[in-house]
DSSP file (Angstrom, degrees, kcal/mol; ACC not computed):
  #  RESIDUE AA STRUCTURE BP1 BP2  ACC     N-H-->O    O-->H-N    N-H-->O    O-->H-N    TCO  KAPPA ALPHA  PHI   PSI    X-CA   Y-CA   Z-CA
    1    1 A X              0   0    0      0, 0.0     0, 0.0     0, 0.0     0, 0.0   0.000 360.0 360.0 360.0 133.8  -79.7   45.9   54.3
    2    2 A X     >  -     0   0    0      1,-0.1     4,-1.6     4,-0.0     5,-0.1  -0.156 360.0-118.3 -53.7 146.3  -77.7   43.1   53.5
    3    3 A X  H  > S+     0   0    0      2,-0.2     4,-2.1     3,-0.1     5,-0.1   0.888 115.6  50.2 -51.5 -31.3  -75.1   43.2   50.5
    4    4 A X  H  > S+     0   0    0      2,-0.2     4,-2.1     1,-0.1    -1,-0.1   0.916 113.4  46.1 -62.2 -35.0  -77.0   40.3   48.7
    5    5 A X  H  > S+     0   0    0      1,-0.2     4,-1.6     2,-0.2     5,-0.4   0.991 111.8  50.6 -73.7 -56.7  -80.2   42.1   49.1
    6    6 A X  H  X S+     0   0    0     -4,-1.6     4,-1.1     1,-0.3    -1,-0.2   0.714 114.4  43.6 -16.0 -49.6  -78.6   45.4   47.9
    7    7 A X  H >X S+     0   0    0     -4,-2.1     4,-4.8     2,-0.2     3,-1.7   0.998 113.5  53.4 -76.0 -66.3  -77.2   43.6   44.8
    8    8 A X  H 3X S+     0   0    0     -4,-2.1     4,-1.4     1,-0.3    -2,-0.2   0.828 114.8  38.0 -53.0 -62.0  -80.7   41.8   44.4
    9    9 A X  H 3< S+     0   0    0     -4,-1.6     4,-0.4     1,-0.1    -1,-0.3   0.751 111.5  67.3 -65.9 -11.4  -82.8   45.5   44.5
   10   10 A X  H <X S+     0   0    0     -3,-1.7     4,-2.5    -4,-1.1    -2,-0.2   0.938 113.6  24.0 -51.9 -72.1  -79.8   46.8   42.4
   11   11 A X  H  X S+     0   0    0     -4,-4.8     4,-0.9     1,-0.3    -3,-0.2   0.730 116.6  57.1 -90.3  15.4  -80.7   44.6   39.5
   12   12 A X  H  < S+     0   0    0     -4,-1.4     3,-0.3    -5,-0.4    -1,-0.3   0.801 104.0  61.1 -84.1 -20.5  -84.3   44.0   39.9
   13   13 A X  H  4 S+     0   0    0     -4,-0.4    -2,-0.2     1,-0.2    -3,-0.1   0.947 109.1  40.1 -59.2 -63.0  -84.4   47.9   39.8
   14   14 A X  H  < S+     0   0    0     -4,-2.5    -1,-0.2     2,-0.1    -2,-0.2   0.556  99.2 100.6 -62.2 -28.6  -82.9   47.9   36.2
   15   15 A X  S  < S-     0   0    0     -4,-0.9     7,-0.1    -3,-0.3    -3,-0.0  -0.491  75.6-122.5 -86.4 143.3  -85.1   44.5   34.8
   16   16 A X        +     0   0    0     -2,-0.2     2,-0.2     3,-0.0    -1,-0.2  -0.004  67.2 122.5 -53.0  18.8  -88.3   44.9   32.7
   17   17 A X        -     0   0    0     -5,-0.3    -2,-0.0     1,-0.1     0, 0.0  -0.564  67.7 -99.7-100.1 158.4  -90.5   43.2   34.8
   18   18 A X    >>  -     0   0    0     -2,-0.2     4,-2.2     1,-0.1     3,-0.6  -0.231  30.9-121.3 -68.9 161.3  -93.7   44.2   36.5
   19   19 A X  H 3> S+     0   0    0      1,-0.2     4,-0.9     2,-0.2    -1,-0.1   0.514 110.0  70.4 -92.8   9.1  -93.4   45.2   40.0
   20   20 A X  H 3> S+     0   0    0      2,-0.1     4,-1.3     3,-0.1    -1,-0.2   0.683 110.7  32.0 -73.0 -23.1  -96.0   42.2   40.9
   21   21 A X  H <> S+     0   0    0     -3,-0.6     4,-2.0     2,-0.2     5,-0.4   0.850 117.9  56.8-110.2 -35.4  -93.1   39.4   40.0
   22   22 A X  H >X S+     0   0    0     -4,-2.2     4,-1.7     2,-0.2     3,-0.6   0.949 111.7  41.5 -56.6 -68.2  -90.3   42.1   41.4
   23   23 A X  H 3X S+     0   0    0     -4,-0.9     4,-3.1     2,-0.2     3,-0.2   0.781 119.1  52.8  -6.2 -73.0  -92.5   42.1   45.0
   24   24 A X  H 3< S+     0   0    0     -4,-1.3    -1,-0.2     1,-0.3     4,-0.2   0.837 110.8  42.0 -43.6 -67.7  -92.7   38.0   44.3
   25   25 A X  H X< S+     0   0    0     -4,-2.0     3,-1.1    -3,-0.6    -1,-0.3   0.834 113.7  49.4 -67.1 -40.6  -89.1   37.6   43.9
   26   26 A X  H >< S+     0   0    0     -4,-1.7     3,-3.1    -5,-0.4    -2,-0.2   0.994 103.1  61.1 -80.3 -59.1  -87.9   39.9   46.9
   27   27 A X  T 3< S+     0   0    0     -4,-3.1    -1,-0.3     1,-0.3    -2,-0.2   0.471 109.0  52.9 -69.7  10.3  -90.5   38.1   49.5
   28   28 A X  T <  S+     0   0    0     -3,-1.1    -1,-0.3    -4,-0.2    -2,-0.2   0.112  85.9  77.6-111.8  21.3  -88.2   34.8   48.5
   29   29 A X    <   +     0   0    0     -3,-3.1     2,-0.9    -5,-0.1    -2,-0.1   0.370  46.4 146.6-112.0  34.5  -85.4   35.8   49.1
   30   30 A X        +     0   0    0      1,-0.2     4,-0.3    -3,-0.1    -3,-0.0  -0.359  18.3 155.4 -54.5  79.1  -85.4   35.5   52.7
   31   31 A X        +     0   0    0     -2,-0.9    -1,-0.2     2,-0.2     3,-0.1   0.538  62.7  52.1 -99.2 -23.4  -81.6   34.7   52.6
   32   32 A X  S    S+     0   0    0      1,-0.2    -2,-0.1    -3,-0.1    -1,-0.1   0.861 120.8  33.6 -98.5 -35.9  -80.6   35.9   56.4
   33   33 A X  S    S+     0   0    0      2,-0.0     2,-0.8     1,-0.0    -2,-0.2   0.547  85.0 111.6-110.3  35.4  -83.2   34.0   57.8
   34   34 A X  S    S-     0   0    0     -4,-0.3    -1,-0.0     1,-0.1    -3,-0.0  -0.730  73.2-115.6-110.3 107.3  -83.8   30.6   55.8
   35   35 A X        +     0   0    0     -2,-0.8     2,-0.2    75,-0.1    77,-0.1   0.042  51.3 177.0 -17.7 112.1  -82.7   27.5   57.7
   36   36 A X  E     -A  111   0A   0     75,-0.7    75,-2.2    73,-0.0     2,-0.5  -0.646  23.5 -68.6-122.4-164.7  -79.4   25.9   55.4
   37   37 A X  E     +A  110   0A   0     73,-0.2    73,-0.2    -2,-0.2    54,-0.1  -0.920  37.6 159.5-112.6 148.8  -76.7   23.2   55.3
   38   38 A X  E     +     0   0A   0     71,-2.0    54,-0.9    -2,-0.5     2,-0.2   0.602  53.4   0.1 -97.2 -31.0  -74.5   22.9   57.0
   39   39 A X  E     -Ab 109  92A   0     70,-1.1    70,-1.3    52,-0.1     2,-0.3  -0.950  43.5-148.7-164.8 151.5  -73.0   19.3   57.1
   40   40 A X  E     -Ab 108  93A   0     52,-1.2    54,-2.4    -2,-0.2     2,-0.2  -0.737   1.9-160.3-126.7 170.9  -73.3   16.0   55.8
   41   41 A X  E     -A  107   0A   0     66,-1.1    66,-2.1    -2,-0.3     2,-0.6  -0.971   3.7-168.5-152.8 131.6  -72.5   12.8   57.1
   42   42 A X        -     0   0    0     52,-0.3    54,-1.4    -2,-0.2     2,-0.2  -0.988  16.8-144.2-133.2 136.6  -72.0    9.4   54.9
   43   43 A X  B     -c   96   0A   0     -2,-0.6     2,-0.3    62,-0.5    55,-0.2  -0.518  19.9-168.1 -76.8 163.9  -71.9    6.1   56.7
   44   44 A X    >   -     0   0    0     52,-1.2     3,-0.7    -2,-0.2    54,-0.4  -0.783  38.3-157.6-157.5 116.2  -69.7    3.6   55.5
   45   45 A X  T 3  S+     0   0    0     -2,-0.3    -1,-0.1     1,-0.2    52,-0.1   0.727  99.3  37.9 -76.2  -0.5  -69.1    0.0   56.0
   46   46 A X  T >   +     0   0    0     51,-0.0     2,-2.4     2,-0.0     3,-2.3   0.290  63.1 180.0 -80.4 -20.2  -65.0    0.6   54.5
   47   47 A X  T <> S+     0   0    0     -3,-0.7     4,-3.1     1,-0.3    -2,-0.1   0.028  81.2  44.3 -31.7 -26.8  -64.2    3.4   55.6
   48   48 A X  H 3> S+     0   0    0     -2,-2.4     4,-1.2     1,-0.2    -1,-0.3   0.717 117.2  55.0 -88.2 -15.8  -60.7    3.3   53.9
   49   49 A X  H <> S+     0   0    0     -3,-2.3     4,-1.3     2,-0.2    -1,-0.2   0.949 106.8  43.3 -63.5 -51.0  -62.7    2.1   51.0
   50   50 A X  H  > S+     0   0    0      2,-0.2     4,-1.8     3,-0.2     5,-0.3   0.664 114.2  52.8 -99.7 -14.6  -65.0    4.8   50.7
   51   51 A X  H  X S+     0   0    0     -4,-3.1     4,-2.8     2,-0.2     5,-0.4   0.986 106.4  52.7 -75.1 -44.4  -62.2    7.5   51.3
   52   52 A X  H  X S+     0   0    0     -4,-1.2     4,-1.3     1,-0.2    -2,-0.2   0.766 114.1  44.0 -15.1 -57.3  -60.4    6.1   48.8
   53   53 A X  H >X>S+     0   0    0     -4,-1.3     4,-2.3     2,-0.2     5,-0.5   0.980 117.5  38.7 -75.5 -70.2  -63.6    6.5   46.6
   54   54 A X  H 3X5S+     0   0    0     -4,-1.8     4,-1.5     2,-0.2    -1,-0.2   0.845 115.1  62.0 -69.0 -37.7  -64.9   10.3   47.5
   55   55 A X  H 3X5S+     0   0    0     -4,-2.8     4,-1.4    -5,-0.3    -1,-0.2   0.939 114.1  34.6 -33.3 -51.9  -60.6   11.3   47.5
   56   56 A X  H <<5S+     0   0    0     -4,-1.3    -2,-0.2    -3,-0.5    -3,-0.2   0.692 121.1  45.6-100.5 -15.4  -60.5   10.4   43.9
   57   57 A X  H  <5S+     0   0    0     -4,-2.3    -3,-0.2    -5,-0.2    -1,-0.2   0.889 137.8   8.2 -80.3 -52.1  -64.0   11.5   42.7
   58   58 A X  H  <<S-     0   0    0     -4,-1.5    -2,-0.2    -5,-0.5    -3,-0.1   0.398  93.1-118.5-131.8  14.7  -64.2   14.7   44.2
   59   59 A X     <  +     0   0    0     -4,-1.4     2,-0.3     1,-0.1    -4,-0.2   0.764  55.5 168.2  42.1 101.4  -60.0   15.5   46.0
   60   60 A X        -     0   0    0     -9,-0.1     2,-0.3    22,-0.1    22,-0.1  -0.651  26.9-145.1-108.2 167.2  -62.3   15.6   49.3
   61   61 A X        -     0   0    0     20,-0.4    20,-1.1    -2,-0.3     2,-0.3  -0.879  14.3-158.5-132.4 163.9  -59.2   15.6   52.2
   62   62 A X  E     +D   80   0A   0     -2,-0.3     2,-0.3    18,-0.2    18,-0.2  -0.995  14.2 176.4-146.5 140.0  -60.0   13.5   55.6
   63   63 A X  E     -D   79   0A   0     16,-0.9    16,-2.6    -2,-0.3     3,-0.1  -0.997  38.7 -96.1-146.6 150.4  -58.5   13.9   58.7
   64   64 A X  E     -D   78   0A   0     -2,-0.3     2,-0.3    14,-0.2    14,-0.2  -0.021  46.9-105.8 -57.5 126.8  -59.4   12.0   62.2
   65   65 A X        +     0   0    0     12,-1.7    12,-0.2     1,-0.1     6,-0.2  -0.564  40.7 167.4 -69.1 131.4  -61.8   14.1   64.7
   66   66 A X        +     0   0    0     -2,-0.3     4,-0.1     4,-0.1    -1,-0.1  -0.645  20.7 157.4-166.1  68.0  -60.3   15.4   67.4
   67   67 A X        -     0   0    0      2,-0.4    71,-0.1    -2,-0.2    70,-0.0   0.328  65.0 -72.1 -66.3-160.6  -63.2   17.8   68.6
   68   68 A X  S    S+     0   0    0     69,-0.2     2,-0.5     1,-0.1    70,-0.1   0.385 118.2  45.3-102.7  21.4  -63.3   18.8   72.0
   69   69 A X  S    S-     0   0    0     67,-0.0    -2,-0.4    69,-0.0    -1,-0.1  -0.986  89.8-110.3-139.0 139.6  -64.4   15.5   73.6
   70   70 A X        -     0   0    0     -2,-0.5     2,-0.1    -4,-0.1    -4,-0.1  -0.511  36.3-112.3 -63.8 163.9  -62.8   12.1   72.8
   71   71 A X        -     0   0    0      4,-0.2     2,-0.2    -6,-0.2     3,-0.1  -0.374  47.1 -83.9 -77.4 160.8  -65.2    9.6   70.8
   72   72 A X    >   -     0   0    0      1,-0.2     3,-1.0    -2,-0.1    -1,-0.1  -0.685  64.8 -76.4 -82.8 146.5  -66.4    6.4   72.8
   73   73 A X  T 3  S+     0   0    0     -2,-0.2    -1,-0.2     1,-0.2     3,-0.1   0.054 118.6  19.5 -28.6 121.5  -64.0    3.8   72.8
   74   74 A X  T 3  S+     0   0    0      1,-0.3     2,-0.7    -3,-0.1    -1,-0.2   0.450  97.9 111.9  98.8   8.9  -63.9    1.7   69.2
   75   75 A X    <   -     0   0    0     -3,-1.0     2,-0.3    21,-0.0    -1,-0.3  -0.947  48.0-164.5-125.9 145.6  -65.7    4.6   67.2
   76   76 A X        -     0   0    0     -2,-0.7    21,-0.6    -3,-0.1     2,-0.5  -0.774   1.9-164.7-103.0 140.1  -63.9    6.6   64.5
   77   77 A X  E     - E   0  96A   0     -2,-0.3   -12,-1.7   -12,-0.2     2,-0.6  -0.892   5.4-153.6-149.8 130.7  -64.9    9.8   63.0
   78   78 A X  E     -DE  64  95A   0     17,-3.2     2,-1.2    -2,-0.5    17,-0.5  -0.816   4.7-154.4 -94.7  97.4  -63.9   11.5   60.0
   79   79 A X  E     -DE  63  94A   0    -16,-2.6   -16,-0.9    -2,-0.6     2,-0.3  -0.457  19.8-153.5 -77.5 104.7  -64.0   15.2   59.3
   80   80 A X  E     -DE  62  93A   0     13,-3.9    13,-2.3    -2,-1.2     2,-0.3  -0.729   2.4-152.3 -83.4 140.2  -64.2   16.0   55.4
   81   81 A X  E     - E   0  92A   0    -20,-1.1   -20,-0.4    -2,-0.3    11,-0.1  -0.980  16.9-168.3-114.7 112.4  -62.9   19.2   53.9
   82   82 A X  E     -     0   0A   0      9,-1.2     8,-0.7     8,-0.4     2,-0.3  -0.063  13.7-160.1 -63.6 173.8  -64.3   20.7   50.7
   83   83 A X  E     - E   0  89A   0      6,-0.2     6,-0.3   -24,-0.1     7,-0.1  -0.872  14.3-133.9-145.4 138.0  -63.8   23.1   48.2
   84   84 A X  E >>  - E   0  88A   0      4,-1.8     3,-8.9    -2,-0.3     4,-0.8  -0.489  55.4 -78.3-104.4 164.3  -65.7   24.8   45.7
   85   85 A X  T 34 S+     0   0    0      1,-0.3    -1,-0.1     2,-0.2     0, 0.0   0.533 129.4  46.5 -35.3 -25.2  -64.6   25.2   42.1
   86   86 A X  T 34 S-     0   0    0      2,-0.1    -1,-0.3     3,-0.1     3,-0.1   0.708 116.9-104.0 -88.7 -13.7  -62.1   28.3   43.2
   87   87 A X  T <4 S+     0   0    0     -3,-8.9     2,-0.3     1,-0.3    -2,-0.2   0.664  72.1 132.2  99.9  10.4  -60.7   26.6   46.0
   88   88 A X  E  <  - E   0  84A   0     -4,-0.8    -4,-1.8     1,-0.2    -1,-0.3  -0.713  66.9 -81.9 -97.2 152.5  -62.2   28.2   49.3
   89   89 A X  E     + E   0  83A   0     -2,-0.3     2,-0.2    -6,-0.3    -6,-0.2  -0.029  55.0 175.5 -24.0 132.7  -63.4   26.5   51.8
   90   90 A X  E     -     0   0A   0     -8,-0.7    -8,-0.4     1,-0.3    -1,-0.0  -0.890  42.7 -27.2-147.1-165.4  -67.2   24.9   51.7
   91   91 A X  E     -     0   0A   0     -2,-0.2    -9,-1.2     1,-0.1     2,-0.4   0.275  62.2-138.5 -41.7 137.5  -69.4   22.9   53.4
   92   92 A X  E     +bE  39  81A   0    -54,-0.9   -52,-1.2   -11,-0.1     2,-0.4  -0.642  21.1 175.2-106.6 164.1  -68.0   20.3   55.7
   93   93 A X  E     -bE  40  80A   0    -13,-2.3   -13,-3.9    -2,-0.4     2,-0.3  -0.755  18.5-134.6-139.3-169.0  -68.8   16.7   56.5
   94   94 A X  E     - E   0  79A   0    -54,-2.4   -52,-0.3    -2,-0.4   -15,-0.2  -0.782   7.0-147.8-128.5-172.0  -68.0   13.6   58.2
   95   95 A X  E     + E   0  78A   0    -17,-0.5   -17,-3.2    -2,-0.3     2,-0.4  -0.909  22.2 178.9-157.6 139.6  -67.8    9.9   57.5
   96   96 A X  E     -cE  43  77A   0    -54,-1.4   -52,-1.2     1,-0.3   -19,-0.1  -0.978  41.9 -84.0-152.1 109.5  -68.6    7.2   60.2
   97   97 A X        -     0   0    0    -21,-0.6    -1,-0.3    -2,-0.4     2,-0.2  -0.108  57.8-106.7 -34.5 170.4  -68.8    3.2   60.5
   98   98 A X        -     0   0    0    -54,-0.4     3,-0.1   -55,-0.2     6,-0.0  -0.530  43.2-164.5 -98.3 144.0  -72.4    2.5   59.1
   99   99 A X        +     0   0    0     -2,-0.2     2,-0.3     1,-0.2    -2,-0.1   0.433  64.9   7.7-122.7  -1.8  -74.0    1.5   62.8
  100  100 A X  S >  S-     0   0    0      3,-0.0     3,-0.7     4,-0.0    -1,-0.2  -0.951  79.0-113.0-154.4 175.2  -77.1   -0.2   61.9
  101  101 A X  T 3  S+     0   0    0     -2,-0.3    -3,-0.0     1,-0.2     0, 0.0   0.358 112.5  64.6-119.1  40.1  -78.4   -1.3   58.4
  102  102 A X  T 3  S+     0   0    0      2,-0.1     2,-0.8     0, 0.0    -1,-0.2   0.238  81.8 108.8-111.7  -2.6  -81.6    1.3   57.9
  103  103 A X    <   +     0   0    0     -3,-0.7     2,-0.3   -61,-0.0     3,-0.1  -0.742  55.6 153.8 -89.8 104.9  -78.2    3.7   58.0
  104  104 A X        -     0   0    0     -2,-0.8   -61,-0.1     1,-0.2    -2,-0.1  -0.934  35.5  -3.7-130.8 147.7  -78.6    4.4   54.3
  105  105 A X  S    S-     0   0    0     -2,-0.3   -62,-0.5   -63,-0.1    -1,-0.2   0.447  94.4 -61.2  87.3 152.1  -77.7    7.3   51.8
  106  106 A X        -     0   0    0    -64,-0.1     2,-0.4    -3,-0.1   -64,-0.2  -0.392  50.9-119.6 -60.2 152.5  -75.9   10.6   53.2
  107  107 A X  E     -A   41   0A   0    -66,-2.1   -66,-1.1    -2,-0.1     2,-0.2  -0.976  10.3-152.5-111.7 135.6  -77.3   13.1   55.8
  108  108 A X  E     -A   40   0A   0     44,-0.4    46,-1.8    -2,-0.4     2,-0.3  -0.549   8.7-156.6 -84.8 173.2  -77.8   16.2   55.4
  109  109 A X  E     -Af  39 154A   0    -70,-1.3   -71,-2.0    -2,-0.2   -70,-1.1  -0.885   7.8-161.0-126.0 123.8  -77.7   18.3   58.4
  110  110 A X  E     -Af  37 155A   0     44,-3.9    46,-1.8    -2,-0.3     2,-0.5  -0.498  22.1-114.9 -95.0 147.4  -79.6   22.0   58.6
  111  111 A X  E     +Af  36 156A   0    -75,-2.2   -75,-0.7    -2,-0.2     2,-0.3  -0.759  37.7 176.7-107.2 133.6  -78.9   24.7   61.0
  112  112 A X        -     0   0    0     44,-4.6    46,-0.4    -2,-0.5     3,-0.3  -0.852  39.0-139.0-121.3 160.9  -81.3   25.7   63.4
  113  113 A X  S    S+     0   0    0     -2,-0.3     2,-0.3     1,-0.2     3,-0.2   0.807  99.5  33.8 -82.9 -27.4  -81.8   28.0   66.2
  114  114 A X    >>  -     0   0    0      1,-0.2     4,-1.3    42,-0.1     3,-0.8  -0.390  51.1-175.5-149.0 100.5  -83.4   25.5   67.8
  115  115 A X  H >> S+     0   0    0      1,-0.3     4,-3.3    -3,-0.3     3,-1.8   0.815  99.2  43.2 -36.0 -71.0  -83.1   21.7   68.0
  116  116 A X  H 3> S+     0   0    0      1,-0.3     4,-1.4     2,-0.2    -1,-0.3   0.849 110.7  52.3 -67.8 -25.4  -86.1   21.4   70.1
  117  117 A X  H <4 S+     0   0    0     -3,-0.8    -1,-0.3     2,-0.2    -2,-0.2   0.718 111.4  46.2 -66.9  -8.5  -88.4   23.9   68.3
  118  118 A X  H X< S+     0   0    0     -3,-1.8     3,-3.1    -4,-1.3     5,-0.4   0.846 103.2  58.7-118.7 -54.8  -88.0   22.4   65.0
  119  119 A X  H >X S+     0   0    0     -4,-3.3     3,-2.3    -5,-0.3     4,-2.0   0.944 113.4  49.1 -52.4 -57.3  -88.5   18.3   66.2
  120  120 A X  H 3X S+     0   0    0     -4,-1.4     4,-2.3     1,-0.4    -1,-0.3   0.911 115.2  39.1 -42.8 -23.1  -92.1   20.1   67.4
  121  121 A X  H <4 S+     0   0    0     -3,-3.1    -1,-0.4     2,-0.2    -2,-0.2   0.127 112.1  60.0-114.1  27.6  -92.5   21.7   63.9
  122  122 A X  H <4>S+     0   0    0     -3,-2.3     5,-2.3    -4,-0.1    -1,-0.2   0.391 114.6  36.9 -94.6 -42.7  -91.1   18.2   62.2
  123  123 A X  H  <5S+     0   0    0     -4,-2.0    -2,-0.2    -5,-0.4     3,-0.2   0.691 109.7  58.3-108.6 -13.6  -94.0   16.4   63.8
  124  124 A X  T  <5S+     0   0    0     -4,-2.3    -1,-0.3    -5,-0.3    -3,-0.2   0.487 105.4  52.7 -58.4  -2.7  -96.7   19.0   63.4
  125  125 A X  T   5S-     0   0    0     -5,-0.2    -2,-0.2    23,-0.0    23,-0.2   0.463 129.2 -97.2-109.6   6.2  -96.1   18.9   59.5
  126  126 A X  T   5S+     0   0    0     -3,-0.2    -3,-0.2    21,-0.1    -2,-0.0   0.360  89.5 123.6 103.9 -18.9  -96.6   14.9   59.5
  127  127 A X      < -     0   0    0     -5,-2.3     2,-0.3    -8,-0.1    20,-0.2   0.518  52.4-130.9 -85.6-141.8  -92.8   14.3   59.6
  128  128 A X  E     -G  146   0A   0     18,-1.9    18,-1.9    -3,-0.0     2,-0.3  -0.866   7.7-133.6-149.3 136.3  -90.9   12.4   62.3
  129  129 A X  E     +G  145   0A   0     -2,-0.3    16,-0.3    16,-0.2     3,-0.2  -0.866  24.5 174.2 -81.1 130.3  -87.5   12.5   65.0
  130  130 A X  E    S+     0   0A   0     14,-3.5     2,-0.7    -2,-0.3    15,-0.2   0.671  78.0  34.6 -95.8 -58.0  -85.7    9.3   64.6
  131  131 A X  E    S-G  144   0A   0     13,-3.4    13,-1.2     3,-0.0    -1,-0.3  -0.827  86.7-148.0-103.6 104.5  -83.2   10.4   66.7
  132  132 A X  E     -     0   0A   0     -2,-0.7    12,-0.2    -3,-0.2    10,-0.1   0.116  50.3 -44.8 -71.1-161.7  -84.3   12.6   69.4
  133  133 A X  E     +     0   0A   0     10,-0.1     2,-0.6     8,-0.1    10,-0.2  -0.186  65.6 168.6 -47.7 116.8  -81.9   15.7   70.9
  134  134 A X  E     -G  142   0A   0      8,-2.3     8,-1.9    -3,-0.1     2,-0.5  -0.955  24.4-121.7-133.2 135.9  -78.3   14.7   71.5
  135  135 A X  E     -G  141   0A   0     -2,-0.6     2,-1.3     6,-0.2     6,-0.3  -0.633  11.0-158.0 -90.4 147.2  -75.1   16.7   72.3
  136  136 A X    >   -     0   0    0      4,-3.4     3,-3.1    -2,-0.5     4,-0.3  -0.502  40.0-119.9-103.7  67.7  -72.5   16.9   70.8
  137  137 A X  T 3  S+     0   0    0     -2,-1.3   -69,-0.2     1,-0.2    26,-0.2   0.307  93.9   6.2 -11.4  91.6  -70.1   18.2   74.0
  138  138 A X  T 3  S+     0   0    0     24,-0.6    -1,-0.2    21,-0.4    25,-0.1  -0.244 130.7  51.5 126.9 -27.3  -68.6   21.3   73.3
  139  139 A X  S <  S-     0   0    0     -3,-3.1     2,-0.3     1,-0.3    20,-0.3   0.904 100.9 -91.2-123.5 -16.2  -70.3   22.2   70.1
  140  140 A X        -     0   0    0     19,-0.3    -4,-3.4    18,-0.3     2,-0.3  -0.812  41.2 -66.6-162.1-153.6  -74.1   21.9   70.2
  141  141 A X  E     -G  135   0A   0     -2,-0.3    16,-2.1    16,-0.3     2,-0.3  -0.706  31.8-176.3 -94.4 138.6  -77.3   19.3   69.6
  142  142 A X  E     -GH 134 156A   0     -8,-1.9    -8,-2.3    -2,-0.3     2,-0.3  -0.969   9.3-157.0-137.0 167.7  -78.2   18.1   66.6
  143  143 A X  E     - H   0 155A   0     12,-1.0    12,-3.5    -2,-0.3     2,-0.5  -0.945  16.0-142.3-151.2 127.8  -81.9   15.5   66.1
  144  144 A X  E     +GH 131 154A   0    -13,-1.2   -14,-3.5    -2,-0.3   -13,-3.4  -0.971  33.6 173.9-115.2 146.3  -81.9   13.2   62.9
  145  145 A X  E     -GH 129 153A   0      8,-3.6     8,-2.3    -2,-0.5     2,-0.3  -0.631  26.1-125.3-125.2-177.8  -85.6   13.4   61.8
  146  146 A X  E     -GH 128 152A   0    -18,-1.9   -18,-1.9     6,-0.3     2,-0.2  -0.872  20.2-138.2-106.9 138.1  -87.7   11.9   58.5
  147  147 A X  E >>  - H   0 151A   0      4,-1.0     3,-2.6    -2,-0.3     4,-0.8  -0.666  43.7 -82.0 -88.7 162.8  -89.9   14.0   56.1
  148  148 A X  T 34 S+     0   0    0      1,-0.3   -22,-0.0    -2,-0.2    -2,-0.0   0.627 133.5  55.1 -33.8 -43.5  -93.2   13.0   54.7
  149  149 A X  T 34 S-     0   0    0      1,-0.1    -1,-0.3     2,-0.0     3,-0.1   0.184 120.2-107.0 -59.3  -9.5  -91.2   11.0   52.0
  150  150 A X  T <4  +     0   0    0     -3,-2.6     2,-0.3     1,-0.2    -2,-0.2   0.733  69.7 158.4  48.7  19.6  -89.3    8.9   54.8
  151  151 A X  E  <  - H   0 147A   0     -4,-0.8    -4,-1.0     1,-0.0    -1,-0.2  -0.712  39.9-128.6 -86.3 145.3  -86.2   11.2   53.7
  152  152 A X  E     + H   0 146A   0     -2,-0.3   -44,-0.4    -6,-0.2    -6,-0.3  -0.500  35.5 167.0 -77.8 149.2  -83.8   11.3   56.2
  153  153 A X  E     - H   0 145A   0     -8,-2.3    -8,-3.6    -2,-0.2     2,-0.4  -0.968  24.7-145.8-143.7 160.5  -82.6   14.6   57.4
  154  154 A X  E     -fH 109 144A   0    -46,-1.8   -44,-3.9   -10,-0.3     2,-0.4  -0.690  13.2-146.4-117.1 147.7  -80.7   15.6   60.2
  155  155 A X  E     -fH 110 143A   0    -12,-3.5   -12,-1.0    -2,-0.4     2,-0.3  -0.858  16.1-158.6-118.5 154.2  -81.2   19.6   62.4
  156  156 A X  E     -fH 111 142A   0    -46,-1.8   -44,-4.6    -2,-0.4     2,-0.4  -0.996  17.3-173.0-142.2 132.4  -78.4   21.2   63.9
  157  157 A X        -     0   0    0    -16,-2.1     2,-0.7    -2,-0.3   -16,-0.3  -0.969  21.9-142.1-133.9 129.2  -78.0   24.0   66.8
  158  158 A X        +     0   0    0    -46,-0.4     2,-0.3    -2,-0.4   -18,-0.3  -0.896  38.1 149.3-109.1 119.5  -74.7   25.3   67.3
  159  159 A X    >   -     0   0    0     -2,-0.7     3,-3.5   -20,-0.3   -21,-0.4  -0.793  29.3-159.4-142.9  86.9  -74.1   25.9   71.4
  160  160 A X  T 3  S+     0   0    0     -2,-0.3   -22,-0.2     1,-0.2   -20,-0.1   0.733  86.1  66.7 -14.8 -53.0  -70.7   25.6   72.7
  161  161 A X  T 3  S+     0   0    0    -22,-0.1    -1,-0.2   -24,-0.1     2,-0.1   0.109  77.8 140.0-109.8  46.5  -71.6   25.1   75.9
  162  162 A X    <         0   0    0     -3,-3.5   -24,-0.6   -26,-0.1   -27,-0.0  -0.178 360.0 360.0 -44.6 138.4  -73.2   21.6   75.1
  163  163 A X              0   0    0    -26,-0.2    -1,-0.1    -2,-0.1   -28,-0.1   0.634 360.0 360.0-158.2 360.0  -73.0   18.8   77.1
């Protein structure tokens, strides 16, 4: 048993509630295996404009990507680092020339076990892959898809030995 769940039967144990909405609450809280995010991505037609902007709104810090494959010639990519209210570490993102102009709004990106089982399950549920399976050399695939809504979102599989 997890600590979270531990804490979770802890104090559900101790609350006045019926054991039909304790049962309810515990079968949602599938916390070890529920698909999260992981990273976000904002295009930008500035870039030094829009760190400027997200520096001084939120202290976000940016430093130049230098994964384990070079970028193709004439693209830049920006790894942001957060922090949450205490000061640890949180989610990270990047920032990216804008490359087309349907490039709208941030993406999120969700971690999956598998890139290609989830575009299947995107497009049984009605949704769509805009972008099908790409690698990212040295650190896995990711797929940016649409949901019913035409919101974008992006899936993520982490496998090192991408290519």
């Amino acid at each position: 048993m997890t600590e979270i769940s531990h804490t979770v039967n802890t104090i559900l144990s101790t609350c006045h509630t019926s054991k039909r909405i304790r049962n309810l609450i515990k079968s949602n809280l599938k916390l070890t295996n529920m698909p999260t995010i992981v990273h976000f991505e904002i295009p930008s037609d500035d870039i030094e404009r829009s760190k400027k902007f997200y520096n001084e709104l939120f202290g976000w810090n940016f430093e130049k990507w230098s994964g384990p494959e070079p970028l193709p010639e004439g693209h830049e990519y920006l790894i942001i680092s957060t922090t949450d209210d205490k000061g640890n570490k949180s989610i990270a993102g990047g920032m990216m020339k804008r490359q087309n102009s349907q490039q709208q709004g941030m993406t999120n990106y969700i971690d999956v076990k598998s890139v290609q089982e989830y575009s299947a399950k995107v497009e049984q549920l009605g949704g769509k892959v805009m972008i099908p399976k790409k690698p990212v050399p040295g650190m896995g695939y990711f797929a940016v898809c649409l949901d019913t809504e035409n919101n974008s979102f992006g899936i993520w599989e982490t496998d090192a030995n991408a290519k």
